[in-house]
C-alpha positions in Angstrom: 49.0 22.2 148.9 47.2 20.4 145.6 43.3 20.7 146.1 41.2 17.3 145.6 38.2 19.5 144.9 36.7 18.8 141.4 36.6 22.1 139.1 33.9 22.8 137.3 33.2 24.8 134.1 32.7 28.4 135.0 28.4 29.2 133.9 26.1 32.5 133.3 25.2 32.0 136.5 27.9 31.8 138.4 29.4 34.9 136.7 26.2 36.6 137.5 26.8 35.8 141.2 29.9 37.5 141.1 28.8 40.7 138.9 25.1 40.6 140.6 25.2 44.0 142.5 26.7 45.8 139.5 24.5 44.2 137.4 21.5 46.1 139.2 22.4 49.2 139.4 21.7 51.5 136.0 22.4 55.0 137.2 24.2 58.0 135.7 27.3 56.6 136.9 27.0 53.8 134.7 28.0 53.6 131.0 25.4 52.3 128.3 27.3 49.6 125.5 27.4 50.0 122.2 27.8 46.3 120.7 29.3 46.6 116.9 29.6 43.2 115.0 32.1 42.6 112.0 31.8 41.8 108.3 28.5 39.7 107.7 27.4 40.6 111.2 24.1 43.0 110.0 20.9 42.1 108.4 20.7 43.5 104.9 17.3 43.8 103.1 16.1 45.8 99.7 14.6 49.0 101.0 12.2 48.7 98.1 11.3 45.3 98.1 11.9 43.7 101.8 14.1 41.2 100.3 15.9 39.3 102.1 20.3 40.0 101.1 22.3 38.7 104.3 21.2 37.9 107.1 18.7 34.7 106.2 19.0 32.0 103.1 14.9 31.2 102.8 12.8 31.6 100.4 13.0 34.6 98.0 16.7 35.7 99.2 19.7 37.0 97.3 20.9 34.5 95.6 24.1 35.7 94.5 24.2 33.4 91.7 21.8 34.4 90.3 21.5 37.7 88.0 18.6 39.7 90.1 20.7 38.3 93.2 24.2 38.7 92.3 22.9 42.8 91.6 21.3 43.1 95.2 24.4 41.6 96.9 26.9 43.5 95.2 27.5 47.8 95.3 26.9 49.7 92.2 30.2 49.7 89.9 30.4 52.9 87.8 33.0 54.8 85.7 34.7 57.9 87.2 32.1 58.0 90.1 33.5 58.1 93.9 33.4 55.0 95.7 31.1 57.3 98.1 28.4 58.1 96.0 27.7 54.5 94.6 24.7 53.7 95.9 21.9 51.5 96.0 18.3 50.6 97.6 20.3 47.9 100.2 20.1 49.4 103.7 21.1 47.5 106.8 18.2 45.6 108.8 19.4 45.3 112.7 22.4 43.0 113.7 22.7 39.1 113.1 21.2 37.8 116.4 20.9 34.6 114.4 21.9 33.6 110.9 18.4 31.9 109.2 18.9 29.6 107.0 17.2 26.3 105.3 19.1 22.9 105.6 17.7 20.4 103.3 14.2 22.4 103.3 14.2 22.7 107.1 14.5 26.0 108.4 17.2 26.4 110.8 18.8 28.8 113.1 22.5 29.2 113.6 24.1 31.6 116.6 25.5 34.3 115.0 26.4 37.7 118.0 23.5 36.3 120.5 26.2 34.8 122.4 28.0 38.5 123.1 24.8 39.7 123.4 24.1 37.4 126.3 27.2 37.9 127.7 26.6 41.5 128.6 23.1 40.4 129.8 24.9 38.7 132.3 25.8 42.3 134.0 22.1 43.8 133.3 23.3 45.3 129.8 19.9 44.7 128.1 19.6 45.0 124.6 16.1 46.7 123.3 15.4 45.1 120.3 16.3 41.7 121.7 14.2 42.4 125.0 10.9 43.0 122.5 11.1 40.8 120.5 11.6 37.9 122.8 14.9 36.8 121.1 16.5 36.7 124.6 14.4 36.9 128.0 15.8 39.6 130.4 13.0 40.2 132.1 12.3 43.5 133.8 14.8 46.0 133.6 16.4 49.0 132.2 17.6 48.9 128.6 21.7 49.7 128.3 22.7 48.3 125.9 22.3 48.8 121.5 23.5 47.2 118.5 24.9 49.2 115.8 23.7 47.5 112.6 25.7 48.8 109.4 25.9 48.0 105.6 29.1 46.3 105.8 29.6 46.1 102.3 30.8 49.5 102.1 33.9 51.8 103.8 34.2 51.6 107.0 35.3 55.4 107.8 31.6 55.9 105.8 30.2 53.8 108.3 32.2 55.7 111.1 30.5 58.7 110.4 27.4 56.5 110.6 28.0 55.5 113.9 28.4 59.0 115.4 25.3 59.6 114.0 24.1 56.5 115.9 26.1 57.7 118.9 24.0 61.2 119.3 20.4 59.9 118.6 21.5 56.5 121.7 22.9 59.7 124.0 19.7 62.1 123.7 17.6 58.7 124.6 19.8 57.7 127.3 20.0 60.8 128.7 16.0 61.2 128.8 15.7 57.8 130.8 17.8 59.0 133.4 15.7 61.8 133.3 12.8 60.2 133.5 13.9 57.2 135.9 16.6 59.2 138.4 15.5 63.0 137.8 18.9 63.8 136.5 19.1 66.4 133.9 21.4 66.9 130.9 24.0 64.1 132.1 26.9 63.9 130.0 26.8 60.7 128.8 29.4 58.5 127.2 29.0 55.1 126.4 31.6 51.9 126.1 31.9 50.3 123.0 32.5 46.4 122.3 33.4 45.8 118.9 34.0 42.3 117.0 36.4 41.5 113.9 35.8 44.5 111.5 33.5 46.4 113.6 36.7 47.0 115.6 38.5 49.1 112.9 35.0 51.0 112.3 35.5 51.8 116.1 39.6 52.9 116.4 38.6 54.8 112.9 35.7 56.5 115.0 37.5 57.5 118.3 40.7 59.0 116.0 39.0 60.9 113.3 35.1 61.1 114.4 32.8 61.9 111.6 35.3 63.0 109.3 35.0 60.7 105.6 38.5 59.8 104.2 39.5 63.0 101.7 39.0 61.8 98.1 42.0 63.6 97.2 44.1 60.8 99.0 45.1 62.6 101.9 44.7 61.4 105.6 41.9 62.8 107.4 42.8 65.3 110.7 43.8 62.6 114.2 41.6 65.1 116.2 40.5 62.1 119.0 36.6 63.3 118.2 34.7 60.1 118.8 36.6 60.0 122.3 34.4 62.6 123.0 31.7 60.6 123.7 33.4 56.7 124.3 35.0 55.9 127.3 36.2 52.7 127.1 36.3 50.1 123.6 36.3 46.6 124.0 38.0 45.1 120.3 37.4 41.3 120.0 39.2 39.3 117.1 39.9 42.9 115.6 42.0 41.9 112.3 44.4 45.8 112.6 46.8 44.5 110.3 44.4 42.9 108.0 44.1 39.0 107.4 45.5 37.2 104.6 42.2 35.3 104.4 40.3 38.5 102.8 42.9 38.0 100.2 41.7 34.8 99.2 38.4 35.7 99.3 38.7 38.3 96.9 40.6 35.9 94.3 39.0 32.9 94.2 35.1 33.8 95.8 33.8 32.3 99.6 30.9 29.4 100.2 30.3 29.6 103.9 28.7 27.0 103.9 28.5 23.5 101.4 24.5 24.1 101.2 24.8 28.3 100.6 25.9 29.5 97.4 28.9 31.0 96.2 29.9 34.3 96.4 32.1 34.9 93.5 35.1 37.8 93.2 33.0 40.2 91.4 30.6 40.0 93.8 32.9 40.6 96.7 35.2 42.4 94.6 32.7 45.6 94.7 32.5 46.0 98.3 35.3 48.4 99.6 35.1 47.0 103.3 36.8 43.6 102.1 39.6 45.5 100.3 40.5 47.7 103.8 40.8 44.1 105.6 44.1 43.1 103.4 46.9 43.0 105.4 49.9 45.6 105.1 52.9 44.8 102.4 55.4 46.1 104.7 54.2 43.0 107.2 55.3 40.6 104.1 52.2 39.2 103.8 52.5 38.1 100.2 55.6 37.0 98.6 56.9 36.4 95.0 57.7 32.9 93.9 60.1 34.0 91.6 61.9 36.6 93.9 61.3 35.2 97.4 60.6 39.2 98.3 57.8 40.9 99.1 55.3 42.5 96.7 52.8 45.4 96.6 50.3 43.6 96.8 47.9 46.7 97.2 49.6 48.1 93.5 46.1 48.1 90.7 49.1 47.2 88.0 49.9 44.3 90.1 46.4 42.6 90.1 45.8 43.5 86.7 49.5 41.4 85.7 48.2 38.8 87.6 44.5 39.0 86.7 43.4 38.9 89.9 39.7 39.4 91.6 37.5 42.2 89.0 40.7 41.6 87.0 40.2 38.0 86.2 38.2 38.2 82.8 37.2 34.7 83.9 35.0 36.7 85.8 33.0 38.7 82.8 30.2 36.2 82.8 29.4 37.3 86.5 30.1 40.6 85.4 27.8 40.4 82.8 25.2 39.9 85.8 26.3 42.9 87.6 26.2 45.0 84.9 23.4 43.8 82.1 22.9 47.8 80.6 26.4 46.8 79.2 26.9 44.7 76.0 30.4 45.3 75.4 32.9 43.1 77.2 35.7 45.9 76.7 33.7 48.0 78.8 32.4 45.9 81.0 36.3 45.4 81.9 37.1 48.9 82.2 34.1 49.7 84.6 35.6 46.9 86.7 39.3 48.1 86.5 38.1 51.2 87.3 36.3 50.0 90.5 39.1 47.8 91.5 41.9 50.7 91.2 39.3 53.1 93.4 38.8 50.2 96.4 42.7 49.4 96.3 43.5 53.1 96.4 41.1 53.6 99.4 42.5 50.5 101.1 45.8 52.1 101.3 44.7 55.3 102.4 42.0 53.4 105.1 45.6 51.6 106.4 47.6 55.4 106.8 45.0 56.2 108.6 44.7 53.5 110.9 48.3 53.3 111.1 49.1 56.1 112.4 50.6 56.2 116.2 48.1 57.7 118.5 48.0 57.6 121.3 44.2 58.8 123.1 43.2 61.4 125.4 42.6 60.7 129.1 39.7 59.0 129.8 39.6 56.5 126.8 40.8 53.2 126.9 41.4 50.4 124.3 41.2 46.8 125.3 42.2 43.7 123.2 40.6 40.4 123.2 41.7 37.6 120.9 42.4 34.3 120.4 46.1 32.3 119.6 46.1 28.7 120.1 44.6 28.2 116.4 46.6 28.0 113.4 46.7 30.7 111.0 47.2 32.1 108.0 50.0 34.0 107.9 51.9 34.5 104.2 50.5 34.0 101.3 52.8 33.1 97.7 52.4 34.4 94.2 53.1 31.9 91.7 52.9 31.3 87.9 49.4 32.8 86.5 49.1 34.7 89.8 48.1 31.8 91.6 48.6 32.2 94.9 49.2 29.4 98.2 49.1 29.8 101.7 52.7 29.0 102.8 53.0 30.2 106.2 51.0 29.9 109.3 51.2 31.4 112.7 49.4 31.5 116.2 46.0 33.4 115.9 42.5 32.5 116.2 42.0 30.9 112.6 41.3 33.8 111.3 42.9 36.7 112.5 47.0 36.5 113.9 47.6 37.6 117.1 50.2 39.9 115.1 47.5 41.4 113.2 45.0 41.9 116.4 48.0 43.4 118.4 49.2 45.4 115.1 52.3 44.1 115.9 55.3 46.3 113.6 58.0 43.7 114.8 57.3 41.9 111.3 58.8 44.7 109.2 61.9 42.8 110.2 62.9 45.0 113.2 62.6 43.1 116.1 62.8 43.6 119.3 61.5 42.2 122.8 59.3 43.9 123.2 55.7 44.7 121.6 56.1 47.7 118.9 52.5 48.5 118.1 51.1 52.1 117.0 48.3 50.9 119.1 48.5 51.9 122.8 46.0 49.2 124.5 45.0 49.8 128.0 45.3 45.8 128.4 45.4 42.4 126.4 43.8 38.9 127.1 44.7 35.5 124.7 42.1 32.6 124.6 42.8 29.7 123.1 39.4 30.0 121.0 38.7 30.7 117.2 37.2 33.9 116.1 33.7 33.6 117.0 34.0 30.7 119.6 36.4 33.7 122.0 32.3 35.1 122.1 31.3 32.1 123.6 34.5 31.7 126.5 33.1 32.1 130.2 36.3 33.5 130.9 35.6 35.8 128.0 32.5 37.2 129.5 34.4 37.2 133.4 36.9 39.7 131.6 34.5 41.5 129.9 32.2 42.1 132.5 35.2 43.3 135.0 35.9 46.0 132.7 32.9 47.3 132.0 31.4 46.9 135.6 34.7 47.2 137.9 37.8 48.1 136.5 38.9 51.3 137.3 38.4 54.4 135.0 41.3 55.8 133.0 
């Protein structure tokens, strides 16, 4: 029989009918969040200084086009040095609640990971830092929630390590409130981790390999399940695990985020080894030849180089020049660059071995995937004359990320089969037909999330 009723848009409260008895109860049989946002999604500021480098466009900020700017954005570039131990005064500054910035000299706000944030304050996970400061009003109420704010300019198994770090110092505190507020000593606490774009590969990296920094002789790290240890279950949201074509652009031809921010040109972005580990695998065919109509290696430093492409480009010594103003010489200047760009590359591939490896996770630990697929995509990119490239296929994703890609789907290295073929054994999937941040923002979203965390049964 065909209801007359009218239906009516699912709201916070409304969920927090449903959820309203989990909600309250914080006890020891309740798991603490962990909320880690993607690329762009910390507050950076000079240590030295207080300046403002991402997270707000007033006043005296960053400007990357600019020389003093373009140098505070951008990770130290230096011959024959590790990628690891190029390092600067730019530490991160709390996650991007909201993204400041100053619209025809009016200061304006713009949503950034409040929306996920209020999402889990819907079923009483209460974020600390949000609760002082008066960013969101929970009211009374036990804190259960905490944001892992990282430099995600730089590797992301260096900022794994990081977040086990963050892990430890979030479990002694927890683990003292319950102390203090139920008289139970020494719990064992693990926490569930929710984890948006690129935050999500900081978080599989974590659970697989725990604390352990890729070797810098090129070898894979030891799949030891460490960070499982102390995560339950992890929550990946518009996760890009077989990279996005779109980081490709960006590192060729620069990103303006906005038509009133500035440009962010390729040797700006073309320093920060984060970006490189977001390409998407060759084997996938992600980037084609014009000539040959076959796949390339795209991730070869010979093959930018021949096509001049990113810290390759010597279009791009003038911004070099900025980056690196103790060096006169434009040979040099080049070689310093090479240099970087062959290190990032080299660690991208061994970042993706890593990742790619089937694994499948002890008992007790879960992975969930949430994406979008209703939004066109960018799914192949060509290599033409003068190592120009063009965006000549699209598939179903969330504008940014492919559903292939968040599902790490191995059906594209031409064997197909009916089924999904994924090294990646997730616990369960949901599709929305959102964009990459707007699946945030879904009430249906936030139902799903909450269930998890609050209801669904424990592995």
């Amino acid at each position: 029989m065909l209801s007359t009723a009218v239906a009516k848009e699912p709201k916070s409260a409304q969920l927090g009918e449903i959820y309203n008895r989990n909600a309250q109860y914080h006890g020891p049989g309740r798991n603490p969040v962990i909320v880690i946002p993607g690329i762009l999604g910390s507050n950076l500021k000079d240590e030295e200084s207080g300046r403002v480098v991402w997270g707000g466009f007033l006043r005296n900020y960053a400007n990357p086009s600019r020389p003093d700017g373009a140098r505070l954005v951008a990770l130290p570039m230096e011959r024959g040095v590790p990628l690891s131990q190029l390092r600067d005064r730019v530490v991160p500054n709390g996650a991007l609640e909201q993204l400041k910035v100053s619209l025809l000299g009016v200061p304006v706000s713009l949503n950034a990971y409040r929306e996920i944030l209020l999402s889990l304050g819907v079923g009483g996970f209460r974020d600390e830092n949000l609760g002082k400061s008066g960013a969101v009003n929970y009211g009374p109420g036990h804190f259960t929630c905490f944001q892992f704010a990282y430099d995600w300019r730089r590797d992301n198994a260096e900022n794994a390590r990081l977040l086990h770090e963050f892990i430890l110092d979030r479990r002694k505190y927890v683990q003292s409130e319950l102390a203090k507020q139920f008289g139970a000593q020494n719990v064992d606490v693990h926490f569930d981790i929710v984890a948006h774009s690129m935050g999500g590969l900081i978080t599989r990296y974590y659970l697989e390999y725990g604390a352990q920094p890729l070797p810098e002789d090129g070898s894979l790290p030891r799949l030891n399940w460490a960070g499982a240890r102390y995560v339950d279950r992890a929550v990946l949201v518009s996760t890009p695990n077989a990279g996005s074509v779109i980081s490709l652009q960006q590192l060729l031809d620069g990103v303006q985020f906005a038509s009133f921010l500035p440009k962010y040109q390729p040797a700006v972005l073309g320093t920060m080894p984060s970006i490189y580990q977001l390409l998407p695998r060759a084997r996938h065919g992600a980037v084609i030849d014009e000539r040959t109509g076959k796949a390339v290696d795209f991730l070869d430093a010979k093959f930018w180089e021949q096509n001049q492409w990113g810290l390759a480009n010597p279009a791009q010594d003038g911004f070099l020049q900025m980056l690196l103003p103790g060096v006169a010489d434009p040979a040099a200047r080049r070689e310093i660059a090479l240099d970087h760009l062959r290190k990032s590359l080299k660690r991208a591939k061994q970042f993706h071995a890593a990742m790619d490896v089937p694994a499948t996770p002890p008992h007790g630990t879960s992975l969930y995937l949430m994406t979008g697929d209703a939004h066109v995509t960018s799914s192949v990119a060509t290599v033409g004359a003068g190592g120009k490239i063009r965006i000549t296929n699209w598939g179903p994703g969330d504008a940014t990320v492919l559903r292939s890609s968040a599902l790490m789907d191995e059906r594209l290295d031409g064997k197909w089969t009916p089924q999904l073929r994924s090294p990646i054994p997730w616990t369960q999937t949901n599709f929305y037909f959102k964009d990459h941040i707007g699946v945030t923002k879904d009430a249906t979203f936030t139902d799903n999330l909450l269930f998890i965390l609050l209801e669904q049964n424990r592995r």
